[in-house]
Backbone as CSV, one residue per row, in Angstrom:
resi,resn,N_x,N_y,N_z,CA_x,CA_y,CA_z,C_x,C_y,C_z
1,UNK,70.773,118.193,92.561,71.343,117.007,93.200,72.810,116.864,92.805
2,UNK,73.516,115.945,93.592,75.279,115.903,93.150,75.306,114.978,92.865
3,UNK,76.199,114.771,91.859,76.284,113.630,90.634,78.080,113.285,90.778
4,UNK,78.597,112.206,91.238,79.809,112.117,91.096,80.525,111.227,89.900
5,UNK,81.430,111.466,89.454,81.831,110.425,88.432,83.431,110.663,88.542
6,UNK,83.971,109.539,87.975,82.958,108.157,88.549,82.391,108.015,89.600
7,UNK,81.518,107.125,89.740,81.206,106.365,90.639,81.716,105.923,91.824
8,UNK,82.776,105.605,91.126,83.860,104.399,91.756,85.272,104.550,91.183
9,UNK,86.128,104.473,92.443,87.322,104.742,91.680,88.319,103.511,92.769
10,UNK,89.320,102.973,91.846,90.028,101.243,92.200,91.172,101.950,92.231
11,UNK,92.290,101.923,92.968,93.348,102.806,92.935,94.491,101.508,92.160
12,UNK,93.784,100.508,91.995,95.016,99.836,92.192,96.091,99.157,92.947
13,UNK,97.342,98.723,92.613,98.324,98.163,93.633,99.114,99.359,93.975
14,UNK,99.314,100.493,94.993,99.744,101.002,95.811,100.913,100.424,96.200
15,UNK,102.221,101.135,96.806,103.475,100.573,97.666,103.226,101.095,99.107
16,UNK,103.290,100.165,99.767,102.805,100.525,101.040,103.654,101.986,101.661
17,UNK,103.328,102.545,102.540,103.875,103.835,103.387,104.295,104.578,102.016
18,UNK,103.716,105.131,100.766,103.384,105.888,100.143,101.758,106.015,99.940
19,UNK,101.068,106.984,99.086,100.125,107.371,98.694,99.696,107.187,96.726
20,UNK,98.691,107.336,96.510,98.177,107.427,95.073,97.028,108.684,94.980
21,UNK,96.891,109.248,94.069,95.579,110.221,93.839,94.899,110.018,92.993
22,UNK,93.926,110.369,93.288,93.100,110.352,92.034,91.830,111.237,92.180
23,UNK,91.346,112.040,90.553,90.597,112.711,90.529,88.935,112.427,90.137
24,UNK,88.211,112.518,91.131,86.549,112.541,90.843,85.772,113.984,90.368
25,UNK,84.762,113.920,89.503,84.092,114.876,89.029,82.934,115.379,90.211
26,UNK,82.657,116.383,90.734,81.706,116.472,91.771,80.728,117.863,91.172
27,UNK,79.619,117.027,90.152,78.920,118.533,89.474,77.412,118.527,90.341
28,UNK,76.692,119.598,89.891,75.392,120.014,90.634,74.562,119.736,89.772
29,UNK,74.047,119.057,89.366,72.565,119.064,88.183,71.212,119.653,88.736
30,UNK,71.205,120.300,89.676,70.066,120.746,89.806,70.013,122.340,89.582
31,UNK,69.209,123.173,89.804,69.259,124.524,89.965,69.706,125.683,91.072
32,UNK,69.404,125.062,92.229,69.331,125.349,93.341,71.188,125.193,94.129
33,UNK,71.405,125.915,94.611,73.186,126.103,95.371,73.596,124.674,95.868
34,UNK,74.402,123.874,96.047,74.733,123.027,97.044,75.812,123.267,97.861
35,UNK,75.369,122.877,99.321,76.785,123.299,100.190,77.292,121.497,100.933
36,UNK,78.061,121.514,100.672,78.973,120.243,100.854,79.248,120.091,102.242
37,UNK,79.293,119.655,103.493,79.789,119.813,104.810,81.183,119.305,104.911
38,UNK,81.274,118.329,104.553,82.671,117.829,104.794,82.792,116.009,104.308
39,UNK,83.438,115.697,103.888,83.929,114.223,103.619,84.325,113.768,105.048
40,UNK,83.275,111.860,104.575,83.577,111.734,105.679,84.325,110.103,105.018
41,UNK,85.288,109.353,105.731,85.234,107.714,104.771,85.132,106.666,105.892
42,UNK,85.013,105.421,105.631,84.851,104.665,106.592,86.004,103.874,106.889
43,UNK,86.955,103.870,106.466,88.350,103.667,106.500,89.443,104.622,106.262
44,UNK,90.194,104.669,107.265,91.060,105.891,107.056,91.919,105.730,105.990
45,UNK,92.233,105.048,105.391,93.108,104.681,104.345,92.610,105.430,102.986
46,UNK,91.565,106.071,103.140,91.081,106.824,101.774,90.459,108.396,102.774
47,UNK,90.751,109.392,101.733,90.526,110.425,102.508,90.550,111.226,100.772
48,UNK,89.553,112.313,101.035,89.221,113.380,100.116,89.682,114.962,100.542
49,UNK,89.784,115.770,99.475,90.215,117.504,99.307,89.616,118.279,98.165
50,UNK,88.868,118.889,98.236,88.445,119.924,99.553,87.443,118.563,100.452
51,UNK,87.234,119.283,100.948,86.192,118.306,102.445,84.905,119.220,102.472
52,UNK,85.286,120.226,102.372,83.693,121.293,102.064,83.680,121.823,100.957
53,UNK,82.731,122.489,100.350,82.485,123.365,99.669,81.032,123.464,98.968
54,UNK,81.684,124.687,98.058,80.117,124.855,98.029,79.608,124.658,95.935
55,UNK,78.654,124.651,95.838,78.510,124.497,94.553,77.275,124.940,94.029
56,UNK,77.656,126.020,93.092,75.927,126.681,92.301,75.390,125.703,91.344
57,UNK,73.894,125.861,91.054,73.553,125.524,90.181,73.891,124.847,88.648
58,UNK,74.305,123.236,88.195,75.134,123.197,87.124,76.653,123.538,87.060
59,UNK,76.890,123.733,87.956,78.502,124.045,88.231,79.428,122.469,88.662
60,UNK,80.175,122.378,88.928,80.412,121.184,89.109,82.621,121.675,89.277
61,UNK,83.109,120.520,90.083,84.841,121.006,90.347,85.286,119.521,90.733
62,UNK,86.257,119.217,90.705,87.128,118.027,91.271,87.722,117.711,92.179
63,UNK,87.212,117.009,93.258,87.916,116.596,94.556,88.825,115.586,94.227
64,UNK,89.879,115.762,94.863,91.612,114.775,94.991,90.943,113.981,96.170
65,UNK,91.018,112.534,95.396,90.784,111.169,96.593,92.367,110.643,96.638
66,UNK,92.172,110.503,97.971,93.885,109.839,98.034,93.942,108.530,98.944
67,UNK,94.832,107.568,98.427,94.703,105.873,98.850,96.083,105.856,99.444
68,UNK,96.503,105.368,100.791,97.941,105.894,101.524,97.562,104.290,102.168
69,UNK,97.878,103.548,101.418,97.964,101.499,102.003,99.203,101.492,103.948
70,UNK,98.640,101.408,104.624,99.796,101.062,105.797,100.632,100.012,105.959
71,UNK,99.484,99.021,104.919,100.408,97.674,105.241,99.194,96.627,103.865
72,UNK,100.328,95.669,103.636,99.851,95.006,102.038,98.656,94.126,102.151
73,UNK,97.681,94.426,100.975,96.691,93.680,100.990,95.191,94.527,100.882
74,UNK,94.542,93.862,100.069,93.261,95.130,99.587,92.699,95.500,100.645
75,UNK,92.265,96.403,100.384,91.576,97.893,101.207,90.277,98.282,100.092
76,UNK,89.199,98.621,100.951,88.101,99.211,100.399,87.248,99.808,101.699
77,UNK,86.471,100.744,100.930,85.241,101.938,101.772,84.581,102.569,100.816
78,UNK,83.730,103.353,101.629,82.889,104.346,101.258,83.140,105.911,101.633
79,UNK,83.514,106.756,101.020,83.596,107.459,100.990,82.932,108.884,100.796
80,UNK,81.875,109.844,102.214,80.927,109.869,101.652,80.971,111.604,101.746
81,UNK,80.235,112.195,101.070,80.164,113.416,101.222,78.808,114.213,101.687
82,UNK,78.917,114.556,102.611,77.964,114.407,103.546,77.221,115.093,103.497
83,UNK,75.726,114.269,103.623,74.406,114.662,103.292,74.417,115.248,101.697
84,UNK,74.853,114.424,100.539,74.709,114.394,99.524,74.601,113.633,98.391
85,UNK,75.755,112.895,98.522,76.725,111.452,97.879,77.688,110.558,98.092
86,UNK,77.686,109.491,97.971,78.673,108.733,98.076,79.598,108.204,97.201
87,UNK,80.719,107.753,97.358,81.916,107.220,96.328,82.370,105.923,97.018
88,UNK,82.463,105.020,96.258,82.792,103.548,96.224,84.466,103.676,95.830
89,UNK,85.366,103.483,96.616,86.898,103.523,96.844,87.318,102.058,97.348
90,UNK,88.456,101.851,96.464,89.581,100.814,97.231,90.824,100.373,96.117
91,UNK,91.290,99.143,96.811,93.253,99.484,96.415,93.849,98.810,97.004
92,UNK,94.739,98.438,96.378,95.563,97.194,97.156,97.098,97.743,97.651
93,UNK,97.490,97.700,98.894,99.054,97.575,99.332,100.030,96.658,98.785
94,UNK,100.867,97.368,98.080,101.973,95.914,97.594,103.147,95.917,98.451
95,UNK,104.645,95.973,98.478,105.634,95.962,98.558,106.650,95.909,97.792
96,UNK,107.638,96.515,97.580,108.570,96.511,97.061,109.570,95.203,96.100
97,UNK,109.844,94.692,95.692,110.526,93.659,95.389,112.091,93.377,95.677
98,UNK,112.402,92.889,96.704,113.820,92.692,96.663,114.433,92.053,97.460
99,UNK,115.059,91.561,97.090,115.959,89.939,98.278,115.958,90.738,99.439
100,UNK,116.107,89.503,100.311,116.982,89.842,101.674,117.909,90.366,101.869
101,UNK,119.146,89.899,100.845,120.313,90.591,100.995,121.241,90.183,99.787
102,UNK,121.765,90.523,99.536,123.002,90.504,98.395,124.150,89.639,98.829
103,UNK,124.247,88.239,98.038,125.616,87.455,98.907,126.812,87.472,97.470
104,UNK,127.586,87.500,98.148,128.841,87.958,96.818,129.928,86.117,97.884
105,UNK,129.790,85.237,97.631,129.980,84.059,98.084,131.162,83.430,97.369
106,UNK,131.844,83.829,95.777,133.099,83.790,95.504,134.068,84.561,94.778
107,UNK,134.246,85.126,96.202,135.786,86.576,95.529,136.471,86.044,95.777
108,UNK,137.789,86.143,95.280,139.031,86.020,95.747,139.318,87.155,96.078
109,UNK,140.565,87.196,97.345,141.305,88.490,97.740,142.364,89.012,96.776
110,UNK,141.845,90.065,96.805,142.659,91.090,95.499,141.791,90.842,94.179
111,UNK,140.576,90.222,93.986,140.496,90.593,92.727,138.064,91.146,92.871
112,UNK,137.795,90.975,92.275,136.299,91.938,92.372,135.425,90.906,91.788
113,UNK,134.130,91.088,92.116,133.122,90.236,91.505,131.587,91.315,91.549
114,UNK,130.962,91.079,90.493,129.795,92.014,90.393,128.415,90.803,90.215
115,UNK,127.755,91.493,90.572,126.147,91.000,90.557,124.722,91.853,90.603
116,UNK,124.128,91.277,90.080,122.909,92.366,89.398,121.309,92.126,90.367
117,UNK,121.347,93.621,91.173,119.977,93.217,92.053,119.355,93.717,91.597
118,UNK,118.251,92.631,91.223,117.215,92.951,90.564,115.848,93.644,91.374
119,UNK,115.291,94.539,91.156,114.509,94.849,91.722,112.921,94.823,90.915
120,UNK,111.803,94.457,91.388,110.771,93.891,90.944,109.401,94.862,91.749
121,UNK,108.665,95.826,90.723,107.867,96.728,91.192,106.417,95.702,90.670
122,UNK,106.059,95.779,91.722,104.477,95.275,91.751,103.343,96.122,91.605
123,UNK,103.416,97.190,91.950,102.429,98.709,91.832,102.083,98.792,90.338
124,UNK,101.341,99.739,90.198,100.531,100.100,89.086,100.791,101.425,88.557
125,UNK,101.801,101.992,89.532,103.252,103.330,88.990,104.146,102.810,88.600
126,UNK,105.014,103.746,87.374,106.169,103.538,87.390,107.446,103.649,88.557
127,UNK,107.861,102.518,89.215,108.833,102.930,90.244,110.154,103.875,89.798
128,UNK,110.857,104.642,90.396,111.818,105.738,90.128,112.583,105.765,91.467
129,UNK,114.126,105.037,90.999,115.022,105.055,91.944,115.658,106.181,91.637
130,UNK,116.004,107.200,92.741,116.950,107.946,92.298,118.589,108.009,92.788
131,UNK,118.497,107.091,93.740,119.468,107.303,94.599,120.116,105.836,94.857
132,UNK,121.543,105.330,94.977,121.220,104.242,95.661,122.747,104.405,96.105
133,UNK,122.931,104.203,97.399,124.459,104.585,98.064,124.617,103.415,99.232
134,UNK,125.794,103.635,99.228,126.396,102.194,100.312,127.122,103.257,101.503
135,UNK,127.185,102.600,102.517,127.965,103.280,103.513,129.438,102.364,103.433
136,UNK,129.830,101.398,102.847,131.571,101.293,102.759,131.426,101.233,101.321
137,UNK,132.140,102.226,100.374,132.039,102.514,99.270,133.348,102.242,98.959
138,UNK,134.443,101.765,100.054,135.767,101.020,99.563,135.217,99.545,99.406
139,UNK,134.230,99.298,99.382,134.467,97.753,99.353,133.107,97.569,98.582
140,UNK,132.100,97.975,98.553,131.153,97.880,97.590,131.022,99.113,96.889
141,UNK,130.356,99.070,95.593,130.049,100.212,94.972,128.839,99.941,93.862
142,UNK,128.088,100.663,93.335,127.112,100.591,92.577,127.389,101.133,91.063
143,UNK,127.190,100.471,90.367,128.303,101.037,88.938,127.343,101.610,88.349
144,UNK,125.453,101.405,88.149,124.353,102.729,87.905,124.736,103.949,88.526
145,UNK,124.364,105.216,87.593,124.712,106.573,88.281,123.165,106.865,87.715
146,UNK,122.960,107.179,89.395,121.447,107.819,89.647,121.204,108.953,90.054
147,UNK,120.258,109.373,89.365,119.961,110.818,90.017,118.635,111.042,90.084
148,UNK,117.956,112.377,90.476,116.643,112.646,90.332,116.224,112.876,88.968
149,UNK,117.412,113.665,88.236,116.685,113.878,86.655,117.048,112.720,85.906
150,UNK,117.919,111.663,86.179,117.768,110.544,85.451,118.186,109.131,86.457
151,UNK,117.072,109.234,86.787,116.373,107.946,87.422,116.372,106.511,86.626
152,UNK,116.458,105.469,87.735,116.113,104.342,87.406,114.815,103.845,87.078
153,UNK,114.079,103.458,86.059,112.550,103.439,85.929,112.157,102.329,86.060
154,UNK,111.630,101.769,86.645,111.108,100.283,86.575,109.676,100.389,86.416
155,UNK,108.953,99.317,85.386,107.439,99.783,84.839,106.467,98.974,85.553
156,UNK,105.287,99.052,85.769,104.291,98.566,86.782,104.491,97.010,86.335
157,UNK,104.470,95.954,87.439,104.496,94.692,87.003,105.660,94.402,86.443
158,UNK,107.228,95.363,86.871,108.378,94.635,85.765,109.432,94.706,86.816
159,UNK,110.249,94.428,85.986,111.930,94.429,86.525,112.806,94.964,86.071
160,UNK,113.935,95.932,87.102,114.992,96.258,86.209,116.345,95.893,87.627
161,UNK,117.666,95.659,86.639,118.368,95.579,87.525,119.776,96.294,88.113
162,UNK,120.225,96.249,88.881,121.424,97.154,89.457,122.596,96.841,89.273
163,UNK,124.090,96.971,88.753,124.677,96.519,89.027,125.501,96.602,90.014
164,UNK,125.860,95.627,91.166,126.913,95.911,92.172,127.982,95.434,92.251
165,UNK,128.889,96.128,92.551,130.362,95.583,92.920,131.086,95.365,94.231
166,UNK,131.813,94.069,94.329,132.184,93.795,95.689,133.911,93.903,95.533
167,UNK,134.660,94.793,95.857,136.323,94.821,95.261,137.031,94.649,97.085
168,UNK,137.382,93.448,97.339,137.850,93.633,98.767,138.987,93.376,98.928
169,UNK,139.652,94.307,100.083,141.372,94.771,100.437,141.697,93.505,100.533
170,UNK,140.945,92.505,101.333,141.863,91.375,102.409,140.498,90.177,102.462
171,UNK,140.996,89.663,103.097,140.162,88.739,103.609,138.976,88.331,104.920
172,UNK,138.023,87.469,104.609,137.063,87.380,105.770,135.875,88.055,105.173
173,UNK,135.158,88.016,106.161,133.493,88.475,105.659,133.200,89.539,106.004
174,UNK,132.982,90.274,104.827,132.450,92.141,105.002,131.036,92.495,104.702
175,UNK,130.409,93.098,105.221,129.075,93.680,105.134,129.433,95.102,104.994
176,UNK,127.968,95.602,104.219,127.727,96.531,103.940,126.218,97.030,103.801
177,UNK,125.954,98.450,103.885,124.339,98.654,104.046,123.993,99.202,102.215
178,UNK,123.140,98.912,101.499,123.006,99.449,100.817,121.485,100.295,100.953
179,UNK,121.134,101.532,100.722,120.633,102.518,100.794,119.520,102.846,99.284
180,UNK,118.324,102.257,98.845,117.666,103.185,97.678,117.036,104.227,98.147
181,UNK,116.903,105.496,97.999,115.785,106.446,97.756,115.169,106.067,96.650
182,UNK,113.589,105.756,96.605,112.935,105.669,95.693,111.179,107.009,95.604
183,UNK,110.390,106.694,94.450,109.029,107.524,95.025,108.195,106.433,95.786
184,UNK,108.281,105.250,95.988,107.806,104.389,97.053,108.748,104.224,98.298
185,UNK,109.210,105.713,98.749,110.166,105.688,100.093,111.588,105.535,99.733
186,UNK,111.913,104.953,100.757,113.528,104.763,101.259,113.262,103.367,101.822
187,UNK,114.497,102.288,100.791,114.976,100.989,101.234,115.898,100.505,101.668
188,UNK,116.395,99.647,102.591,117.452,99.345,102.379,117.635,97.837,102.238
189,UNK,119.124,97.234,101.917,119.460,96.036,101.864,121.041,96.243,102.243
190,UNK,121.166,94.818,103.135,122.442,94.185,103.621,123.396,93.844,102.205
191,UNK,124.187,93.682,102.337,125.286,93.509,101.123,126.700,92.330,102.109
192,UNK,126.489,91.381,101.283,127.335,90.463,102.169,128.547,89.923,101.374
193,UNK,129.930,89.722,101.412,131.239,89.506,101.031,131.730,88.353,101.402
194,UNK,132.316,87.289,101.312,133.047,86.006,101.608,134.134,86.261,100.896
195,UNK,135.268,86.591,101.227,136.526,86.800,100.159,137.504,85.287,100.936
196,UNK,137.904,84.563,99.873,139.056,83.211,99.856,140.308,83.874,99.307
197,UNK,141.506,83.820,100.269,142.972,84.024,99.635,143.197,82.715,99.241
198,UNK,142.804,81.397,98.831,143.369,80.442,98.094,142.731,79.873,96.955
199,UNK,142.884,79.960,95.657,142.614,79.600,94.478,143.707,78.887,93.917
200,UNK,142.834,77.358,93.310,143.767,76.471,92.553,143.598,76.273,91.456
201,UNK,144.308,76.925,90.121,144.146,76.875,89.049,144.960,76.086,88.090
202,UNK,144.332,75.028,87.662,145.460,73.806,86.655,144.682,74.115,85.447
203,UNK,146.199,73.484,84.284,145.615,73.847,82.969,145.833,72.410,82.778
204,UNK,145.333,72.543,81.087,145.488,70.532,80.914,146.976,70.155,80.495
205,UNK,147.767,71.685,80.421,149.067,71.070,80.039,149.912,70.708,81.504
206,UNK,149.340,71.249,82.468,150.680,70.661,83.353,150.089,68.899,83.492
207,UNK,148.640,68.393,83.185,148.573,66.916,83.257,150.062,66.348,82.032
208,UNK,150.130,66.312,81.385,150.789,66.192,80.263,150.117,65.177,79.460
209,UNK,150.487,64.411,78.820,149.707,63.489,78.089,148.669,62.450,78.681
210,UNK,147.301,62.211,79.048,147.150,60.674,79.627,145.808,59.853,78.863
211,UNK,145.716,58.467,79.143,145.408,58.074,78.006,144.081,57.620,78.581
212,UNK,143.143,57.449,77.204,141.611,57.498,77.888,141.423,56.287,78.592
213,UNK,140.973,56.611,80.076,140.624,55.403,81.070,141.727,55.646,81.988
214,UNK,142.377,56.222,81.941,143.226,56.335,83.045,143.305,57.543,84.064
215,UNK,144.105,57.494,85.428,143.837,58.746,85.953,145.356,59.700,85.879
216,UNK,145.979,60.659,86.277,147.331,61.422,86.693,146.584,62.361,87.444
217,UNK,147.770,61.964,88.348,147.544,63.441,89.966,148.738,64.441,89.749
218,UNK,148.797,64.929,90.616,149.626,66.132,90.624,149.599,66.510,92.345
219,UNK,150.587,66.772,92.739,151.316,67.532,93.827,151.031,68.814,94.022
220,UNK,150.169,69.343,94.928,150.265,70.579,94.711,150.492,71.501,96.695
């Protein structure tokens, strides 16, 4: 007879339009050959490899179950291997963590302002940014240097954050696309600029002396 173990396998929180794996034990306890026909599941969202095979006496090998969420929110089936055994599968779709968009709301023209997007992994992997690029790289820039061999890591259930920079020529409102490659896909986010050419800066010496309870203006 075929004996699977586990039983049951919970994949966890998944990022949607990626995948998870995981390995089940599939042994023979009886004496006699077993031939496997093919896996079948009752939700496409879980699917098994090999799909056939065959198995002698006491022998036993490991099929790859794989959980691929389309869209967020638990998922479960049965997963069965036909005319033998069944496996109890499921897993939840998460999403990614991250604003709408990035607002950079007080620059002045000619001078830069930075801000930190935080990004927030809900999955039950470590997330791994490797990449993260802007298409106007005169006017925004990302001051993390990412790569594939040294990635951004963010840990299941945490946060880590980015720093960005907004340095603009002139004035008025600039957008920009910002771009992650991550192993939960490819993201993107809007990047938004408000740059003011007028700033009014008083110190307490041009008030000059005034006495408590009273007011002094200034001309400007």
């Amino acid at each position: 007879r075929l004996v699977l173990r586990p039983e049951a396998l919970d994949f966890g929180k998944v990022w949607v339009g990626s995948s998870a794996r995981r390995l089940v034990r599939a042994a023979n306890l009886g004496n006699q050959p077993l031939s496997i026909a093919g896996a079948a599941s009752d939700n496409a969202r879980f699917s098994a490899q090999p799909r056939a095979f065959d198995l002698e006496g006491g022998d036993s090998l490991e099929v790859a179950v794989r959980f691929a969420p389309a869209q967020e929110g638990a998922e479960s089936g049965m997963l069965s291997l036909v005319a033998q055994g069944q496996l109890e599968v499921r897993g939840e779709g998460v999403r990614l963590g991250l604003p709408d968009s990035l607002l950079f709301d007080q620059v002045l023209a000619g001078e830069s302002g930075a801000l930190n997007l935080v990004v927030f992994n809900p999955a039950d992997d470590t997330l791994l940014i490797t990449s993260a690029l802007i298409d106007r790289v005169q006017l925004f820039q990302v001051e993390d240097s990412l790569s594939a061999a040294s990635p951004l890591r963010v840990p299941p259930n945490g946060s880590q954050g980015l720093r960005v920079r907004f340095s603009p020529p002139g004035t008025g409102l600039q957008r920009a696309l910002l771009t992650l490659s991550t192993n939960a896909g490819v993201h993107t986010l809007p990047l938004v600029g408000a740059v003011f050419d007028v700033a009014l800066r008083l110190s307490p010496a041009e008030f000059g002396q005034v006495r408590l309870g009273q007011r002094q203006s200034l001309s400007v």
